[in-house]
CHARMM-style PDB file with segment names, atoms N, HN, CA, C and O in Angstrom:
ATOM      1  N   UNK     1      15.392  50.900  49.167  1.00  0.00      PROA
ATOM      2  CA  UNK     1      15.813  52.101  49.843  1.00  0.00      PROA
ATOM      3  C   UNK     1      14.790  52.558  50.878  1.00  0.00      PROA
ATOM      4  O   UNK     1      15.148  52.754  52.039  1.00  0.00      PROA
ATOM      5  N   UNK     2      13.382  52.754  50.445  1.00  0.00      PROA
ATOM      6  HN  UNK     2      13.091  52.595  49.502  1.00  0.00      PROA
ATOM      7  CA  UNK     2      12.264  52.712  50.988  1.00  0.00      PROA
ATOM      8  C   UNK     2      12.059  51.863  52.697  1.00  0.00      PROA
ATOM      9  O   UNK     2      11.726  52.212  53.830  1.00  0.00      PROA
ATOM     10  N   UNK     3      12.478  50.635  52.025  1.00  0.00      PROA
ATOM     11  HN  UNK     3      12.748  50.351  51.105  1.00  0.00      PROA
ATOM     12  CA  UNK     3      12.100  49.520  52.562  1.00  0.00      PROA
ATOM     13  C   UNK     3      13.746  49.309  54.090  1.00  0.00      PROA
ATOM     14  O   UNK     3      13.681  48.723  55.171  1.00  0.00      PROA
ATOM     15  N   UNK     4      14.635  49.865  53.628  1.00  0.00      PROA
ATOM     16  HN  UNK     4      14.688  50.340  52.749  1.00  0.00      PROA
ATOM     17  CA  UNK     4      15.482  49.934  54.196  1.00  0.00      PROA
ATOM     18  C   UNK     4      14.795  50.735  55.554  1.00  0.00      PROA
ATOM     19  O   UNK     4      14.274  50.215  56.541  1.00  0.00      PROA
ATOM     20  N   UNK     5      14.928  51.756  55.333  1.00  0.00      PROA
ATOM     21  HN  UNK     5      15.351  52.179  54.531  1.00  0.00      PROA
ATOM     22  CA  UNK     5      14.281  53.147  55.812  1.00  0.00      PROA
ATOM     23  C   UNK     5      13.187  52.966  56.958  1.00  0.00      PROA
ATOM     24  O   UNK     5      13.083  53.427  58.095  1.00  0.00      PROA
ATOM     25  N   UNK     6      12.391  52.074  56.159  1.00  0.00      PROA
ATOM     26  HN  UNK     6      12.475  51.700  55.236  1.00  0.00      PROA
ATOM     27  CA  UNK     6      11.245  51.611  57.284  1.00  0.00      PROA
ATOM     28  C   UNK     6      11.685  50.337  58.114  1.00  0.00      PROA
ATOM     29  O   UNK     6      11.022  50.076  59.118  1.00  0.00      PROA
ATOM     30  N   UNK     7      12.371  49.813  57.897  1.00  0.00      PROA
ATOM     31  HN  UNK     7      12.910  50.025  57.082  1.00  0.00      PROA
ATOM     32  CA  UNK     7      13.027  48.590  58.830  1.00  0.00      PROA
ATOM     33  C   UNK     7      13.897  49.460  60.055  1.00  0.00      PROA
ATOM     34  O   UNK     7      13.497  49.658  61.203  1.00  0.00      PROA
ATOM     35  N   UNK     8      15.139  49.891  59.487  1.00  0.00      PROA
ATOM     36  HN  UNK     8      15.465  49.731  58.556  1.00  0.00      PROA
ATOM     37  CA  UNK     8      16.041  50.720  60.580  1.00  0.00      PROA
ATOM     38  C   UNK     8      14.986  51.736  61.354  1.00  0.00      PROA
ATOM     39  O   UNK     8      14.807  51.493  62.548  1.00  0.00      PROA
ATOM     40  N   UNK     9      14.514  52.475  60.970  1.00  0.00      PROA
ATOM     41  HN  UNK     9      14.659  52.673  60.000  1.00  0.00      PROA
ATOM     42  CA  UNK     9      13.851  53.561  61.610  1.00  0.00      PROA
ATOM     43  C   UNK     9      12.621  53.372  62.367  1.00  0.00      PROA
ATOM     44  O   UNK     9      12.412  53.945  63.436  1.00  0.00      PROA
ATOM     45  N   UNK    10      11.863  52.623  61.848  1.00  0.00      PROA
ATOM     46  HN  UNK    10      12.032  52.158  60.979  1.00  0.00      PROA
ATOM     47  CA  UNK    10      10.455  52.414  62.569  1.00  0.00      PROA
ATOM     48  C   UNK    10      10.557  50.785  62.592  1.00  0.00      PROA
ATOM     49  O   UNK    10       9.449  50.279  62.772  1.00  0.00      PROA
ATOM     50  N   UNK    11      11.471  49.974  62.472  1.00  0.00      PROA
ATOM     51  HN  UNK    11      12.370  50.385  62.326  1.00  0.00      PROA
ATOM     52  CA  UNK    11      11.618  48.378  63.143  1.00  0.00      PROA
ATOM     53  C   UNK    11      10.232  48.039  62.451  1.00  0.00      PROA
ATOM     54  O   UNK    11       9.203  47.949  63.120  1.00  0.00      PROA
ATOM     55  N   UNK    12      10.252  47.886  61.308  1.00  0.00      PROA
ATOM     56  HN  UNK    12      11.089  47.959  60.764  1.00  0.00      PROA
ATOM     57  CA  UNK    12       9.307  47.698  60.608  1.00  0.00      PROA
ATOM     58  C   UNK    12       9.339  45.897  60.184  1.00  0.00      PROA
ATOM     59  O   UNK    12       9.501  45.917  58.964  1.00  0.00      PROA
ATOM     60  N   UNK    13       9.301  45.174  60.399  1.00  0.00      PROA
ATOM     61  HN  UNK    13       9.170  45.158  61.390  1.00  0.00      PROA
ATOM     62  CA  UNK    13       9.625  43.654  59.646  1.00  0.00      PROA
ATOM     63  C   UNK    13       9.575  44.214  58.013  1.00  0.00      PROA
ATOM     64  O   UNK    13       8.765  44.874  57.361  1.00  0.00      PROA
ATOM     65  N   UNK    14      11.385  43.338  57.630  1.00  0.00      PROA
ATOM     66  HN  UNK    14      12.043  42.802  58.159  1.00  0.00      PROA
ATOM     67  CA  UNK    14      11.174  43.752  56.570  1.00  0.00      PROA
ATOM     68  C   UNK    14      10.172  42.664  55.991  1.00  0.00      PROA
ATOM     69  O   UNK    14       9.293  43.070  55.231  1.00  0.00      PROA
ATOM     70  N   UNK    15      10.237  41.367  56.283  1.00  0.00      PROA
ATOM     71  HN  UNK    15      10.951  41.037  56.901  1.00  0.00      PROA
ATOM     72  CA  UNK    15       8.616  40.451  55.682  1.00  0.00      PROA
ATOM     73  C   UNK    15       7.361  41.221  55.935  1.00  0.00      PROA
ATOM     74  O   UNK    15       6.416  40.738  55.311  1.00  0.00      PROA
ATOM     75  N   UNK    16       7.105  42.094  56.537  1.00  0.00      PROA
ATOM     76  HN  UNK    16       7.872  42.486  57.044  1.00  0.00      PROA
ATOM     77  CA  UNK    16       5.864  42.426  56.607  1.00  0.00      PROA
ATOM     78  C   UNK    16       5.337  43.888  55.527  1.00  0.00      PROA
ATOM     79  O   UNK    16       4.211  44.372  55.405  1.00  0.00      PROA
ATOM     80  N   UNK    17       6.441  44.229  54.971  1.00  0.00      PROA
ATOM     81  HN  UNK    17       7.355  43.836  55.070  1.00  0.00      PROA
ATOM     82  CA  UNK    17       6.645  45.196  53.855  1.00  0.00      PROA
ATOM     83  C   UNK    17       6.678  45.144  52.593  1.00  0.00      PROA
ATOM     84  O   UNK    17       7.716  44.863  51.995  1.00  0.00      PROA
ATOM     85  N   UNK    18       5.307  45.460  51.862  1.00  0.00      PROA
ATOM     86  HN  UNK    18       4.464  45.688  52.348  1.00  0.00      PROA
ATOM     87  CA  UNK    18       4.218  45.698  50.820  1.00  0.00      PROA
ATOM     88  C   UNK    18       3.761  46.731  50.154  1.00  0.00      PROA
ATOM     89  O   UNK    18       2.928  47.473  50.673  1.00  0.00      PROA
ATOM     90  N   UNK    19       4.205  46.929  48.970  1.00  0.00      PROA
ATOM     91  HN  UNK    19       4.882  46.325  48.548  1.00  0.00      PROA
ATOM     92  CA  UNK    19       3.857  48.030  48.425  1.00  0.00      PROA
ATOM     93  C   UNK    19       2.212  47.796  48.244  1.00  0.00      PROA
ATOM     94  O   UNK    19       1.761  48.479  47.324  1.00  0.00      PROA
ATOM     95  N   UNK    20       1.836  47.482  48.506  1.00  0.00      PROA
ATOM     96  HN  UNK    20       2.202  46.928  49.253  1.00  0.00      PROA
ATOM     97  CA  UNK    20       0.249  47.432  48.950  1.00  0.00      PROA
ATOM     98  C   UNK    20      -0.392  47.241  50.391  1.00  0.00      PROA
ATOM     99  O   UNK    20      -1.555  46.957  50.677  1.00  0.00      PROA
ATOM    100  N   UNK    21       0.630  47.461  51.164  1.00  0.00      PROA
ATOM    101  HN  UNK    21       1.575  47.691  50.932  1.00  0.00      PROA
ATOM    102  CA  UNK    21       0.524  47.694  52.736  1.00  0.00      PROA
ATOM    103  C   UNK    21       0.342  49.453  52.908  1.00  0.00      PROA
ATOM    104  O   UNK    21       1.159  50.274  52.490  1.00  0.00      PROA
ATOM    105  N   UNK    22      -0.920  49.763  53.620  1.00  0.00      PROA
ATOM    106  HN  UNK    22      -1.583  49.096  53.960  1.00  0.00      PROA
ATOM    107  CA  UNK    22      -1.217  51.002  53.739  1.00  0.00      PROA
ATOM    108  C   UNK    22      -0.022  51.376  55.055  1.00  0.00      PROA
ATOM    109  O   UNK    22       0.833  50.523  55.290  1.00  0.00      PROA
ATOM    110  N   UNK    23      -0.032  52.269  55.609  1.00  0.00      PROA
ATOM    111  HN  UNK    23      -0.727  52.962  55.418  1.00  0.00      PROA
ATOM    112  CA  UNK    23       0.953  52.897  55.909  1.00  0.00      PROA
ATOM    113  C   UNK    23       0.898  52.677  57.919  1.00  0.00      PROA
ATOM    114  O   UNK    23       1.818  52.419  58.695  1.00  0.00      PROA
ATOM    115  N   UNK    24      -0.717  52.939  58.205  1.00  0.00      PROA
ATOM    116  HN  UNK    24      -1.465  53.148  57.574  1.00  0.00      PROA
ATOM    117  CA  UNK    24      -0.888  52.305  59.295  1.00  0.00      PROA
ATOM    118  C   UNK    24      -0.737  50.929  59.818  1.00  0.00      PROA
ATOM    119  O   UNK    24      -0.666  50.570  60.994  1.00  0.00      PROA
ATOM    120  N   UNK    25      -0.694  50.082  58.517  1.00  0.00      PROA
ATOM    121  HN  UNK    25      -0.751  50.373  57.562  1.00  0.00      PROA
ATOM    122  CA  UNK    25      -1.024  48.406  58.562  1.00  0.00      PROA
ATOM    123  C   UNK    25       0.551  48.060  58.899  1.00  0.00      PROA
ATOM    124  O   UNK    25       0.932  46.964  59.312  1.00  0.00      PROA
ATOM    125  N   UNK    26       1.546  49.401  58.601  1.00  0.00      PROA
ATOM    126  HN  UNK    26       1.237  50.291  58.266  1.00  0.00      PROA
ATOM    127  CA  UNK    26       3.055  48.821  58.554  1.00  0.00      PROA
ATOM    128  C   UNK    26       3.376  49.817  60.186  1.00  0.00      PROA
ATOM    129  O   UNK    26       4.513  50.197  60.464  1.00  0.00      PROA
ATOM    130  N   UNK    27       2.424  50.041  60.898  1.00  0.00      PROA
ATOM    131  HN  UNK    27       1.500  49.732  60.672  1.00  0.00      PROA
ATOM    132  CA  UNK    27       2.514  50.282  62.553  1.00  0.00      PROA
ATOM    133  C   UNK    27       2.857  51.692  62.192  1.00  0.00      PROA
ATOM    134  O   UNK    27       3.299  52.312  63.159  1.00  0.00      PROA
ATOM    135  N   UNK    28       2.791  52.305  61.206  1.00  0.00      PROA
ATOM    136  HN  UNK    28       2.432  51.801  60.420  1.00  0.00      PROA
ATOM    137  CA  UNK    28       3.249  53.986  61.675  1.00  0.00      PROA
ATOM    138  C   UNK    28       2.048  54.803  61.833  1.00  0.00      PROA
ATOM    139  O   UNK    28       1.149  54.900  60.997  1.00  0.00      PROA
ATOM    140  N   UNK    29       2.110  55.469  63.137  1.00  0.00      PROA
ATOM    141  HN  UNK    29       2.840  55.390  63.816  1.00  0.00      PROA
ATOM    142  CA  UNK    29       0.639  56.274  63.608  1.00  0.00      PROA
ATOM    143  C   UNK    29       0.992  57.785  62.784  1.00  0.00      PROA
ATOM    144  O   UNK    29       1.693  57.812  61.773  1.00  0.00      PROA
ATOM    145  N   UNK    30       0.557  58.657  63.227  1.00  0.00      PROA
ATOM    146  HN  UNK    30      -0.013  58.634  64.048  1.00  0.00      PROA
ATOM    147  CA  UNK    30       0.272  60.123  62.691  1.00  0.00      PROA
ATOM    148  C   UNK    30       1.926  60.824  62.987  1.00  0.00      PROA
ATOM    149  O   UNK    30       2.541  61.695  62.372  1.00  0.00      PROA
ATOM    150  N   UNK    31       2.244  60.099  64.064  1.00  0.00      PROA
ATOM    151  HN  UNK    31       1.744  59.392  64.564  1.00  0.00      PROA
ATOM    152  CA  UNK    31       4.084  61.299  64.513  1.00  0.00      PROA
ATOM    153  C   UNK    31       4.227  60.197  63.425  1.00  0.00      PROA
ATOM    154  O   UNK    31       3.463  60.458  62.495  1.00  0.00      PROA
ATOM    155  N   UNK    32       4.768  59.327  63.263  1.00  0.00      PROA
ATOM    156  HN  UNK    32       5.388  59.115  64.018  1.00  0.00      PROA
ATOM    157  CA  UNK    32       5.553  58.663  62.583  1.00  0.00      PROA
ATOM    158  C   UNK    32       5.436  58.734  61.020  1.00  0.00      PROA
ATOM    159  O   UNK    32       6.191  58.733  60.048  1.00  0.00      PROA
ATOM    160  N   UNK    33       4.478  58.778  61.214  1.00  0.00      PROA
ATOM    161  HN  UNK    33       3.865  58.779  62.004  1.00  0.00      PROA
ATOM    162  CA  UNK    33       4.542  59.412  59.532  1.00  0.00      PROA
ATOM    163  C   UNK    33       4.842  60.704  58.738  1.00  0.00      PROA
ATOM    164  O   UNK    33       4.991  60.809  57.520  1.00  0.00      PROA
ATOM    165  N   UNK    34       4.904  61.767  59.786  1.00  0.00      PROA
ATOM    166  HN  UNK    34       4.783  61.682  60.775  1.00  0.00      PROA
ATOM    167  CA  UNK    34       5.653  62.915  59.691  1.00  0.00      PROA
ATOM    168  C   UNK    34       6.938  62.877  59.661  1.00  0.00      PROA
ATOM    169  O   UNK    34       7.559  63.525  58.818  1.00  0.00      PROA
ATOM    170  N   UNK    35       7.709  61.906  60.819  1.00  0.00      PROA
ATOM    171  HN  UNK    35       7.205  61.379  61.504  1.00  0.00      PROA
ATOM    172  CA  UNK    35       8.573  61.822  60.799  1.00  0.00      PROA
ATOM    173  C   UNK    35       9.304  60.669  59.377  1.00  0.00      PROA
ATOM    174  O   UNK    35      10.482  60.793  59.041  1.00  0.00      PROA
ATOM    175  N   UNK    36       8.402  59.668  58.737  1.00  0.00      PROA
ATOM    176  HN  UNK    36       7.445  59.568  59.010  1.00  0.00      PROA
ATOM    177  CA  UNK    36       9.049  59.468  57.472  1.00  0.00      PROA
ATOM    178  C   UNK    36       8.946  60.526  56.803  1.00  0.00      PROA
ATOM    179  O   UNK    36      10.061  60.735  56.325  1.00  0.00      PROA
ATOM    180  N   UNK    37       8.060  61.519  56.415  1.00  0.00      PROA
ATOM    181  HN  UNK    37       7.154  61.349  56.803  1.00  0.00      PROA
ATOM    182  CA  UNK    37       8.188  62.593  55.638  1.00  0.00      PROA
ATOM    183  C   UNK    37       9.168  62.903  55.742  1.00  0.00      PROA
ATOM    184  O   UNK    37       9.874  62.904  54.733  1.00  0.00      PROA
ATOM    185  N   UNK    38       9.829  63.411  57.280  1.00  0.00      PROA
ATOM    186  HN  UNK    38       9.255  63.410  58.098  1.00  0.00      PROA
ATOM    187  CA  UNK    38      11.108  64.306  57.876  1.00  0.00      PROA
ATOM    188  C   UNK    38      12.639  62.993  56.817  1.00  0.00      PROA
ATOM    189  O   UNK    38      13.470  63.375  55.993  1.00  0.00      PROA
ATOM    190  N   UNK    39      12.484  62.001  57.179  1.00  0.00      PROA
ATOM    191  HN  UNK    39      11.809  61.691  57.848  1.00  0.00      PROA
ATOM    192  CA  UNK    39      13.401  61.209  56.864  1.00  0.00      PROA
ATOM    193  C   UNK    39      13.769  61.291  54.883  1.00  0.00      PROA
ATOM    194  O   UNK    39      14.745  61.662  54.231  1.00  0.00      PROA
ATOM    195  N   UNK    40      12.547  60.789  54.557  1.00  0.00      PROA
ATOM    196  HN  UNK    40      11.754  60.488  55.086  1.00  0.00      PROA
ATOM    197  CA  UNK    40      12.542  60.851  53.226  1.00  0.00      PROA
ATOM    198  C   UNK    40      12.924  62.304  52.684  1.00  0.00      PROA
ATOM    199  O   UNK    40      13.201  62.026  51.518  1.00  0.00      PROA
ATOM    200  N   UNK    41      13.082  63.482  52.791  1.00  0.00      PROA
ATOM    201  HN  UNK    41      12.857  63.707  53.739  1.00  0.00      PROA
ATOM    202  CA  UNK    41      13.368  64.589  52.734  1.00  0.00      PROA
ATOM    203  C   UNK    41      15.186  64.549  52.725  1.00  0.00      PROA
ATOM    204  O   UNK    41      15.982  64.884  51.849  1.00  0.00      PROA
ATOM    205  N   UNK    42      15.384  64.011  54.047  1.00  0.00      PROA
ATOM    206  HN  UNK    42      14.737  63.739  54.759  1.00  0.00      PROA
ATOM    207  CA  UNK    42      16.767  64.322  54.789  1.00  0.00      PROA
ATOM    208  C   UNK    42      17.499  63.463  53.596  1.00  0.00      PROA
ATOM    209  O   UNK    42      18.522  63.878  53.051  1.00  0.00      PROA
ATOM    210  N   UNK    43      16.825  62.142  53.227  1.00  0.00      PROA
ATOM    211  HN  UNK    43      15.994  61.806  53.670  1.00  0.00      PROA
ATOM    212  CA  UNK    43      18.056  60.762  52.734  1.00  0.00      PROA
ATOM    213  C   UNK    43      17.613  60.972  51.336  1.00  0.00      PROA
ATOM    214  O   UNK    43      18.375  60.568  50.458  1.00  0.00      PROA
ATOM    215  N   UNK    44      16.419  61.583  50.962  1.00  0.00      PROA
ATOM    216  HN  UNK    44      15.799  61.911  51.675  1.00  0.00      PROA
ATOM    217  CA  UNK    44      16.492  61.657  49.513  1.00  0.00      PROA
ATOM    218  C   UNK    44      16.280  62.865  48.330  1.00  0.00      PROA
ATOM    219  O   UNK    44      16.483  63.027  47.127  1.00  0.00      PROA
ATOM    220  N   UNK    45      15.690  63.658  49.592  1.00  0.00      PROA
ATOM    221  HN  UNK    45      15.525  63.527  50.570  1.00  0.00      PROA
ATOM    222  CA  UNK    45      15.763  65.445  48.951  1.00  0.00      PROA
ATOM    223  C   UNK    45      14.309  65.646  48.400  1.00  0.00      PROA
ATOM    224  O   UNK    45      14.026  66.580  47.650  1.00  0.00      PROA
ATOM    225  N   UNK    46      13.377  64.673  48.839  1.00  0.00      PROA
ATOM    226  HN  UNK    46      13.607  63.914  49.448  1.00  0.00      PROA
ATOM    227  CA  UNK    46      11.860  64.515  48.299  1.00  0.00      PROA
ATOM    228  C   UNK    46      10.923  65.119  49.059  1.00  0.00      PROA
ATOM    229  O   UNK    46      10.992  64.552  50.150  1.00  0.00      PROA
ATOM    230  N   UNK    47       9.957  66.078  49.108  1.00  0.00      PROA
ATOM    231  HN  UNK    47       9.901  66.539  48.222  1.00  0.00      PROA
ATOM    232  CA  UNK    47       9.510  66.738  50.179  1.00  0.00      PROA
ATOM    233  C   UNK    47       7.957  65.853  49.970  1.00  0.00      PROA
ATOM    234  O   UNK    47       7.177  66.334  49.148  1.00  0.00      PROA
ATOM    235  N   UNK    48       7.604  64.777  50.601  1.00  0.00      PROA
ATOM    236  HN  UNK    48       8.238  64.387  51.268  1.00  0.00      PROA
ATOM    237  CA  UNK    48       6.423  63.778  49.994  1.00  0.00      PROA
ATOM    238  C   UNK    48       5.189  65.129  50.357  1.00  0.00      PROA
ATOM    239  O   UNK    48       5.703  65.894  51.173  1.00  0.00      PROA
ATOM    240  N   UNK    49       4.107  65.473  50.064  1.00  0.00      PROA
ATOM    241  HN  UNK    49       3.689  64.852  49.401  1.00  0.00      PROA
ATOM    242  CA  UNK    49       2.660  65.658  50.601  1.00  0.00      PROA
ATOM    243  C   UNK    49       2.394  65.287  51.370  1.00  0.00      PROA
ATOM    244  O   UNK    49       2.989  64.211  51.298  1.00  0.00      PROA
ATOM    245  N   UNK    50       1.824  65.264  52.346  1.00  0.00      PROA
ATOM    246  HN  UNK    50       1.340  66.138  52.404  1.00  0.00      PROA
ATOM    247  CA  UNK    50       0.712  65.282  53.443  1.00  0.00      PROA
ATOM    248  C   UNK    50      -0.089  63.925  52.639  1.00  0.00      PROA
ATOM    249  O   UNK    50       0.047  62.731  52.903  1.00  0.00      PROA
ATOM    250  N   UNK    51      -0.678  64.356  51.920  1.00  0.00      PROA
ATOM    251  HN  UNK    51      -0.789  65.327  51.706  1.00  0.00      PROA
ATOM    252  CA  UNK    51      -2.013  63.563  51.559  1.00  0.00      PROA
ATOM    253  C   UNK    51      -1.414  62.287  50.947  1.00  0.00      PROA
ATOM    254  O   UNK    51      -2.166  61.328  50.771  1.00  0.00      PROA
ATOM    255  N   UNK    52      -0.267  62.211  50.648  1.00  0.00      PROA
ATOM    256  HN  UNK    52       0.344  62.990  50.791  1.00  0.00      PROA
ATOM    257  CA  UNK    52       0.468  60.851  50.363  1.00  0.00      PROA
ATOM    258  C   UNK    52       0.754  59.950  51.670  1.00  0.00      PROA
ATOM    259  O   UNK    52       0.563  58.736  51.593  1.00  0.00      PROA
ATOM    260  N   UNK    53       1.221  60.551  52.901  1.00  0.00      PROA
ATOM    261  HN  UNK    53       1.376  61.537  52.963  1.00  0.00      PROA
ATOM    262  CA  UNK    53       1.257  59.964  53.788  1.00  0.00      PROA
ATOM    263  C   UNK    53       0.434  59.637  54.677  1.00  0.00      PROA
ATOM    264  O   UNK    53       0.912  59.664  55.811  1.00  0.00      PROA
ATOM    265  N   UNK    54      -0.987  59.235  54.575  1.00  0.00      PROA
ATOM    266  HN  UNK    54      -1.376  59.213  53.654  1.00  0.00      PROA
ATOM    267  CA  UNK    54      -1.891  59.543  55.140  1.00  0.00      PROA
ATOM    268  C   UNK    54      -1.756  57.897  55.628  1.00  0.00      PROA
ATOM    269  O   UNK    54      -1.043  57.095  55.026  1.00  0.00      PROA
ATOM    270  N   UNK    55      -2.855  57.441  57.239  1.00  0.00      PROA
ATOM    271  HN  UNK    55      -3.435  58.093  57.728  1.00  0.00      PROA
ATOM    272  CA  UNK    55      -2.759  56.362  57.846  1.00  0.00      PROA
ATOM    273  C   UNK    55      -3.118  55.090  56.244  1.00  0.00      PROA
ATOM    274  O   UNK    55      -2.428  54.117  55.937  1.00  0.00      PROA
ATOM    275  N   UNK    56      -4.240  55.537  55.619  1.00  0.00      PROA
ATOM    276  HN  UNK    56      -4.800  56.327  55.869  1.00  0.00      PROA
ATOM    277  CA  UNK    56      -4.757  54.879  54.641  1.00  0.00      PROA
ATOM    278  C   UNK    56      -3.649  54.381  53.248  1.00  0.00      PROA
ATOM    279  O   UNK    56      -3.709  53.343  52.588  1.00  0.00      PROA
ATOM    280  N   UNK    57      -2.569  55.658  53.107  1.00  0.00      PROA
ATOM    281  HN  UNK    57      -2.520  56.501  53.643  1.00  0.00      PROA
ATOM    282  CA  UNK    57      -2.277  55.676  51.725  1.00  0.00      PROA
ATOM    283  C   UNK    57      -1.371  53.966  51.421  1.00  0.00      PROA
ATOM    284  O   UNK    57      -0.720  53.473  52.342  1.00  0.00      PROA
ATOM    285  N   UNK    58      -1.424  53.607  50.726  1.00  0.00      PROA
ATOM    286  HN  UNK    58      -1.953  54.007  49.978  1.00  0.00      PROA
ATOM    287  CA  UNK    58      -0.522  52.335  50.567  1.00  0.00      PROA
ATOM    288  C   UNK    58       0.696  52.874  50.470  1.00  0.00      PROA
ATOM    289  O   UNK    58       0.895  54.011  50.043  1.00  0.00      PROA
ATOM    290  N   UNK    59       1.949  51.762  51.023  1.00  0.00      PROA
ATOM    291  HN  UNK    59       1.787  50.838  51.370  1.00  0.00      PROA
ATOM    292  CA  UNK    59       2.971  52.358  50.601  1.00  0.00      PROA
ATOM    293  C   UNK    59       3.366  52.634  49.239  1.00  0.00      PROA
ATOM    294  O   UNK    59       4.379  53.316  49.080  1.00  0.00      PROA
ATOM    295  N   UNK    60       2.596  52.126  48.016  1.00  0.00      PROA
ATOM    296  HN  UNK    60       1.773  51.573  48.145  1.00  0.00      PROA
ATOM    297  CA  UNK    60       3.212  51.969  46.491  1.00  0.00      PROA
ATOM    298  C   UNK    60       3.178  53.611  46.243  1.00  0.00      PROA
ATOM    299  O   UNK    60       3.685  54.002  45.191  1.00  0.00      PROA
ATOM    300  N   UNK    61       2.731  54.388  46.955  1.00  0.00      PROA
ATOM    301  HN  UNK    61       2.319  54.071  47.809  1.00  0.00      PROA
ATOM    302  CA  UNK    61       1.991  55.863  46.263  1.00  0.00      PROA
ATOM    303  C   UNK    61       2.755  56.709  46.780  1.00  0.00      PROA
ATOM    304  O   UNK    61       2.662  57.795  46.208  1.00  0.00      PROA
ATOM    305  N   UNK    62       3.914  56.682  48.124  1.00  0.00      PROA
ATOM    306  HN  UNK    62       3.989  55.800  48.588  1.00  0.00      PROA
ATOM    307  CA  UNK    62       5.171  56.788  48.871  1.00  0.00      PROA
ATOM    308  C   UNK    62       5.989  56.580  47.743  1.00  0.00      PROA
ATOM    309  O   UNK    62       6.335  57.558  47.081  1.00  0.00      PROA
ATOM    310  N   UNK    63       6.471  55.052  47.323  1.00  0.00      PROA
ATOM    311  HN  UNK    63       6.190  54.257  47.861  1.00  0.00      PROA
ATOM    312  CA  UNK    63       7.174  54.930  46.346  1.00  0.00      PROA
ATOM    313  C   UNK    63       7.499  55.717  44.998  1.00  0.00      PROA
ATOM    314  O   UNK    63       8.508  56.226  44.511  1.00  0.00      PROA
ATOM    315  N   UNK    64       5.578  55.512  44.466  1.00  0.00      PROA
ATOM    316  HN  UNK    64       4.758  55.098  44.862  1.00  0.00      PROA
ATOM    317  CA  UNK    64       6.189  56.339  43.096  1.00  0.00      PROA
ATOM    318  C   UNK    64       5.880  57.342  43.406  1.00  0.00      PROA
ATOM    319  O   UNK    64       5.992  57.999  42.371  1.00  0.00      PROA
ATOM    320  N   UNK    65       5.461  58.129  44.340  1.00  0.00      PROA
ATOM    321  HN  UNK    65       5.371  57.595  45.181  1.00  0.00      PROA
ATOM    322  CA  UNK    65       6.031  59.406  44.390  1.00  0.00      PROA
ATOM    323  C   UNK    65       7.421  59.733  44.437  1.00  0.00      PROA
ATOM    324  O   UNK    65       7.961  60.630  43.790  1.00  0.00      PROA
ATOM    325  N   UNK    66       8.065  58.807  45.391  1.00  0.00      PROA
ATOM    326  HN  UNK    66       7.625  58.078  45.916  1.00  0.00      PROA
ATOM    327  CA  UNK    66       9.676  59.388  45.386  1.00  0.00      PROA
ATOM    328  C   UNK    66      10.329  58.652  43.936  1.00  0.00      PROA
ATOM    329  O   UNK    66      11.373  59.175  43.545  1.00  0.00      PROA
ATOM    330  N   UNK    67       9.869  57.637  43.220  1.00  0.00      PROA
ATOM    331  HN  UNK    67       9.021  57.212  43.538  1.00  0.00      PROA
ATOM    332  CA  UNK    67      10.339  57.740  42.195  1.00  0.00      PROA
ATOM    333  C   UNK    67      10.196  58.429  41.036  1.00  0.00      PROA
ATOM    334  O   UNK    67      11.033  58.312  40.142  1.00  0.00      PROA
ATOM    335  N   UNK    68       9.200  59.165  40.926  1.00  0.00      PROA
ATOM    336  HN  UNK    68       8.519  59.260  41.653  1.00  0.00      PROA
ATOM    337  CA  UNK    68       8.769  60.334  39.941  1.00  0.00      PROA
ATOM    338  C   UNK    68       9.403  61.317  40.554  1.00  0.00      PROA
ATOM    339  O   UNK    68      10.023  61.881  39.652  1.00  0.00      PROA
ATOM    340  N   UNK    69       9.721  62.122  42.038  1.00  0.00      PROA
ATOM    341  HN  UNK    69       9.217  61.663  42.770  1.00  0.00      PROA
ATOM    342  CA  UNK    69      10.291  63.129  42.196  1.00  0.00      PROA
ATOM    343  C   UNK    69      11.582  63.033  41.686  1.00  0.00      PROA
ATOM    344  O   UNK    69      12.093  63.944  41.035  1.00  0.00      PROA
ATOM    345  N   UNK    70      12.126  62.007  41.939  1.00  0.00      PROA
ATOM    346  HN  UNK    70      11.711  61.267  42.468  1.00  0.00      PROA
ATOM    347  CA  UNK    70      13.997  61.748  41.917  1.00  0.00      PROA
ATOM    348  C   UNK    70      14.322  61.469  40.211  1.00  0.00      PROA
ATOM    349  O   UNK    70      15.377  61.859  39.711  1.00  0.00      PROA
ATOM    350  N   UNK    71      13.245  60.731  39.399  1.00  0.00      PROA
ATOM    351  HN  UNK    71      12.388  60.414  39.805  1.00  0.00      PROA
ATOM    352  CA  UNK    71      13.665  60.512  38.305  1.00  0.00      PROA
ATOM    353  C   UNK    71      13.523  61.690  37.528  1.00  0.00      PROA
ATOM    354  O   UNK    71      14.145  61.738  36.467  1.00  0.00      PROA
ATOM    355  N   UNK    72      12.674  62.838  37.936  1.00  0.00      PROA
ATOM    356  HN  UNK    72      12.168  62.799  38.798  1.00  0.00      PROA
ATOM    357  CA  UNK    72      13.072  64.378  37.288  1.00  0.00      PROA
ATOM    358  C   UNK    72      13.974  65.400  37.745  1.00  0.00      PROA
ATOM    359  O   UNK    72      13.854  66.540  37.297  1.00  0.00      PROA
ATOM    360  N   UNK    73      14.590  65.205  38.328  1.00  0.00      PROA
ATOM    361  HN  UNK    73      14.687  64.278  38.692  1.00  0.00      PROA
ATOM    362  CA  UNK    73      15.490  66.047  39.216  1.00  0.00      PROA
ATOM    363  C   UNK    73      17.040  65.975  38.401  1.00  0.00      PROA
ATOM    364  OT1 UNK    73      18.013  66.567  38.871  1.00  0.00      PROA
TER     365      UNK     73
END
C-alpha cells in the first residue's frame, strides 16, 4: 500500500523500495516528504509525525507506524 503510494506519487522504482531504505535514499527531499505525510493522512487517516519522516528515517518506521496507527483504530 505504502509501496504503491511511493511508486504512483513520487515515481519511486518500485525495485528500488526497502523497508530499510531511508527516506532521502528513495529521492524524497523535505516538500516531498510533507507531502507523503499529506498523502498518507488523505488514503489512510494516519497523521505520521514529523520526526518519522525525517530525510534519515528508514522507510520500516513509516510502515509500522501506519501499521500500529490503523491496527488500533
Amino acid at each position: 500500500m505504502v509501496a504503491d503510494l511511493l511508486a504512483e506519487t513520487f515515481q519511486v522504482r518500485r525495485s528500488d523500495i526497502r523497508e530499510e531504505s531511508g527516506l532521502a535514499d528513495l529521492g524524497l527531499d523535505s516538500l516531498a516528504r510533507v507531502e507523503l505525510g499529506a498523502e498518507l493522512k488523505d488514503r489512510f487517516g494516519v497523521a505520521v509525525p514529523e520526526d518519522i519522516l525525517t530525510a534519515t528515517s528508514p522507510l520500516s518506521d513509516v510502515l509500522n507506524f501506519v501499521r500500529y496507527v490503523r491496527g488500533s483504530q
